[in-house]
C-alpha positions in Angstrom: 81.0 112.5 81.4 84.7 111.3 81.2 87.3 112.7 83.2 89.5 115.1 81.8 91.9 114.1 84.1 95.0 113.3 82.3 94.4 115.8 79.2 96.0 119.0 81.1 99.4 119.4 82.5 100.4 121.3 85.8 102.4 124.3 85.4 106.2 124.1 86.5 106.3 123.6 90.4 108.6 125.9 92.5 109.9 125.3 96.1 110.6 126.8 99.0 112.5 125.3 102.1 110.2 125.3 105.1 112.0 124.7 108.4 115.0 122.8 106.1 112.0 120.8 104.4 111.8 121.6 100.1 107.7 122.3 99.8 106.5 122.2 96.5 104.0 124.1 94.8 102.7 125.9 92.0 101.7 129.8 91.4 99.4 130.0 88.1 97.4 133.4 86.5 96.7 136.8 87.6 93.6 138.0 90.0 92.4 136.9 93.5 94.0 134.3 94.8 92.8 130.9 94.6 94.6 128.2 96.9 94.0 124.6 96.5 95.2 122.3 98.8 94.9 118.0 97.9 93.6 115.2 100.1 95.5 112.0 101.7 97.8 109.7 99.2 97.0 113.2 96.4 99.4 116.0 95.8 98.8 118.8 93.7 98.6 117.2 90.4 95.2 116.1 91.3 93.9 119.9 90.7 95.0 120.0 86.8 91.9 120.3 85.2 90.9 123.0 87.4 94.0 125.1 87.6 93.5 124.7 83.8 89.9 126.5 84.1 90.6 128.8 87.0 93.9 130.0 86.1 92.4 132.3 83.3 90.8 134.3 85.8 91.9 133.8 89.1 96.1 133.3 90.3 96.0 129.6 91.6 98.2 128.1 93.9 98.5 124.6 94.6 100.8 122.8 97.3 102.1 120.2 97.9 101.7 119.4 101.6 103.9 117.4 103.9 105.0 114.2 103.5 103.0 114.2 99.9 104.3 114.8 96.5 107.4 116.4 96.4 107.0 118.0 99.9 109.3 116.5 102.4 108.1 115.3 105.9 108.9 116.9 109.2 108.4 114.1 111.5 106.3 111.1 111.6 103.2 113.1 113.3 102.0 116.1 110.8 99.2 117.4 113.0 96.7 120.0 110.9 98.2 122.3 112.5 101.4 121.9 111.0 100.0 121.7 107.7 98.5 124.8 108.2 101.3 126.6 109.7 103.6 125.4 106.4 100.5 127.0 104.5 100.6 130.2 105.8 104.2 130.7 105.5 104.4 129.6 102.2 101.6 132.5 101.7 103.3 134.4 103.1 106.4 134.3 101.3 104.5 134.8 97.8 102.8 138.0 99.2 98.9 136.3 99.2 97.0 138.4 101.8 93.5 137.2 101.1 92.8 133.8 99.0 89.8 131.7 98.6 91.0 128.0 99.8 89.6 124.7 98.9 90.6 121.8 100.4 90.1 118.5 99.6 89.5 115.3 102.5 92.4 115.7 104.3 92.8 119.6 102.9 90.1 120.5 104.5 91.3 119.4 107.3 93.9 122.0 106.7 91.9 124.4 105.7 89.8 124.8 108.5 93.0 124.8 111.3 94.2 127.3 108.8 91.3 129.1 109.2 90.8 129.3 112.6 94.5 130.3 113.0 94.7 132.8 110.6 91.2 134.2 109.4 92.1 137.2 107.9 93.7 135.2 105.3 90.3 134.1 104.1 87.9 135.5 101.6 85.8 132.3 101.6 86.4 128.6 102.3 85.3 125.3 100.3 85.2 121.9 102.1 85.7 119.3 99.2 84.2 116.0 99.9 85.5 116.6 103.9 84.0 117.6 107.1 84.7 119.9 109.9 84.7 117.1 112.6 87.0 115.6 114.3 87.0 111.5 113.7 84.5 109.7 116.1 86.3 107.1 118.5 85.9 104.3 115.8 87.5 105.8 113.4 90.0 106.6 115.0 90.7 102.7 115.8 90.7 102.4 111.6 93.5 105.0 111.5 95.7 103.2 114.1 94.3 100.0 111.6 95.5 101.8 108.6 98.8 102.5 110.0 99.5 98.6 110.9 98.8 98.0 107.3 100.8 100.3 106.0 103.7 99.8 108.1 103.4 95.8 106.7 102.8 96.7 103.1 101.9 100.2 101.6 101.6 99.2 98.1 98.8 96.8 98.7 97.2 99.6 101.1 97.5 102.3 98.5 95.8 100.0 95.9 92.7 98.6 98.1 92.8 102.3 100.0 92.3 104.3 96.6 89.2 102.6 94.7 86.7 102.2 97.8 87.2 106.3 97.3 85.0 106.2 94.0 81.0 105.4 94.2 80.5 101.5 93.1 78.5 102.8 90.1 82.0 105.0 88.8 84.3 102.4 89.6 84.2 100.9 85.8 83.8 103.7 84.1 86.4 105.7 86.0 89.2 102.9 85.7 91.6 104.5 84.2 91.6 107.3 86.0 91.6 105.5 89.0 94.6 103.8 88.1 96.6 107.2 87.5 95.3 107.9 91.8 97.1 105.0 92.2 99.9 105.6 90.6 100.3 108.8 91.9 99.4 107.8 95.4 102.4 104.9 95.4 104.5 108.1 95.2 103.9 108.7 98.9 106.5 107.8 101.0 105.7 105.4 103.6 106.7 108.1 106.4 104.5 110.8 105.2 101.3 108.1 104.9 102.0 107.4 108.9 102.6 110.9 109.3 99.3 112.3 107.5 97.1 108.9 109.2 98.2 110.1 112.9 97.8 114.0 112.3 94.1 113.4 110.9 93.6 111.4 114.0 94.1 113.6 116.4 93.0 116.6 114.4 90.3 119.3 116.2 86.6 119.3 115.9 85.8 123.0 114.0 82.5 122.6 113.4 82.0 126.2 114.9 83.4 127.8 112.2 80.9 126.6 110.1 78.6 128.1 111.8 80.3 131.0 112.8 83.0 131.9 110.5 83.4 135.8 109.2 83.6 134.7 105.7 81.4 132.8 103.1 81.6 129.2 103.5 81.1 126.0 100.8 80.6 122.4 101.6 80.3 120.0 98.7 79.8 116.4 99.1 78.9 113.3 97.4 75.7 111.6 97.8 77.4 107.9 97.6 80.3 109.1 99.3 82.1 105.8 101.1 84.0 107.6 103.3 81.9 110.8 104.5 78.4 109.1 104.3 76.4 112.4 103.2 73.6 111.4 106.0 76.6 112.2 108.6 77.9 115.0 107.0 75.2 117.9 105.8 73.7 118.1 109.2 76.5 120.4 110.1 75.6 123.1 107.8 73.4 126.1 109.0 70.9 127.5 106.7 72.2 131.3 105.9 75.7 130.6 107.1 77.3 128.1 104.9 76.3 126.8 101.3 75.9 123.2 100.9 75.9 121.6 97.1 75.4 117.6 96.7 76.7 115.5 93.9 76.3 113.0 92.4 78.8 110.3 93.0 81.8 109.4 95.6 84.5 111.0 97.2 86.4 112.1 94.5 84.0 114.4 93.1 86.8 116.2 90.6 87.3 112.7 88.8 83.2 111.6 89.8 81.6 114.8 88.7 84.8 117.6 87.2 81.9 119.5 85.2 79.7 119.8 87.6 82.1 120.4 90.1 84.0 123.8 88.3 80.6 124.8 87.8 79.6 124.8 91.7 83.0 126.3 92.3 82.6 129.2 89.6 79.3 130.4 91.2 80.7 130.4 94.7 83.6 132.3 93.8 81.6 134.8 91.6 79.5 135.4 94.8 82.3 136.2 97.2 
């Protein structure tokens, strides 16, 4: 099935200045909130086709978070932490009291120190294509690898960074759309790459709140996932505690698998 990615637009961003730093985001429909939070070298625009679908029953937010999109940086460290502390405050400020929050890679990241911080904000959680563990000591060496690389030349980063993302049986098919990740992840400055690289590195293992966590719980992943090999990842869900759906495809299951995908999401959220 082709991606629909570049058929919908995004509705008008807003912003709001979070300690003197313009974070934008957008606030879409009326019901229980749904908060979407992007991955590394994303912003919000990656969420289109399912603010699109959502929006008629749900209010959406997306955001961009530090150092991406149209979100300014803070420093060159933006621990998870951070990111969820700019979150919550943005939450705050448009009145959400309980939300549903899906995060992608690096937003579940987020998600997960935003849960553990603040867990009466949630009414359930979905891990897109991400885990709740902390890297492992050789990935960390590939971050401080990453930031070398990026520090000599971004562009070329961003471009070999962006298709080892996709399964090797998508990359053809998915060109296009693959190109349009590209093009929006050159929009990254170089200071929020660095930034996002050494927050993720030194980010928490949470693994307890999957097994522990007082509200429903979703991890999707991709069977031919490059990044999160699924044989590392769907050990750390317990039966009864949190859902686990598998798709076919990489680690960009909106672009890999979008139908599929909404249609996971639209049964979790019915169940909550």
């Amino acid at each position: 099935m082709a991606s629909r990615f570049l058929i919908f637009m995004m509705p008008a961003t807003s912003s709001i200045f979070y300690k003197n730093t313009s974070i934008s985001y957008t606030d879409s429909g009326k019901g229980s909130a749904l908060v979407l939070l992007h991955g590394f070298l994303e912003n919000q625009f990656m969420w289109s086709d399912l603010t699109a679908v959502f929006s008629q029953k749900y209010r959406v937010i997306t955001i961009d978070l530090l150092g991406h999109g149209h979100s300014g940086c803070l420093g060159y460290v933006h621990s998870m932490e951070d990111q969820a502390d700019m979150v919550h405050e943005l939450l705050s400020r448009l009145r959400i009291r309980k939300a549903i929050v899906v995060g992608h890679s690096m937003g579940g990241y987020v998600a997960l120190a935003l849960a553990e911080a603040y867990p009466e904000l949630f009414k359930g959680l979905v891990l897109l294509n991400s885990t709740a563990r902390a890297d492992s000591a050789e990935r960390k060496l590939n971050r401080n690898r990453a930031v070398k690389a990026v520090k000599k030349d971004h562009p070329l980063f961003i471009n070999l960074s962006i298709a080892n993302l996709f399964s090797e049986s998508n990359r053809e098919r998915l060109a296009h759309a693959i190109e349009q990740v590209k093009k929006e992840a050159l929009q990254t400055p170089l200071q929020g790459i660095i930034a996002a690289l050494e927050g993720m590195k030194i980010r928490k293992d949470r693994e307890v709140l999957l097994h522990f966590a007082p509200f429903p719980m979703l991890l999707i992943l991709g069977t031919q996932d490059p990044v999160l090999p699924i044989e590392t990842t769907q050990d750390q869900v317990v039966p009864n505690q949190t859902k686990l759906v598998c798709l076919p495809g990489g680690h960009m299951s909106h672009l890999e698998n979008p139908a599929e995908l909404a249609a996971a999401l639209a049964v979790f959220f019915k169940s909550i």
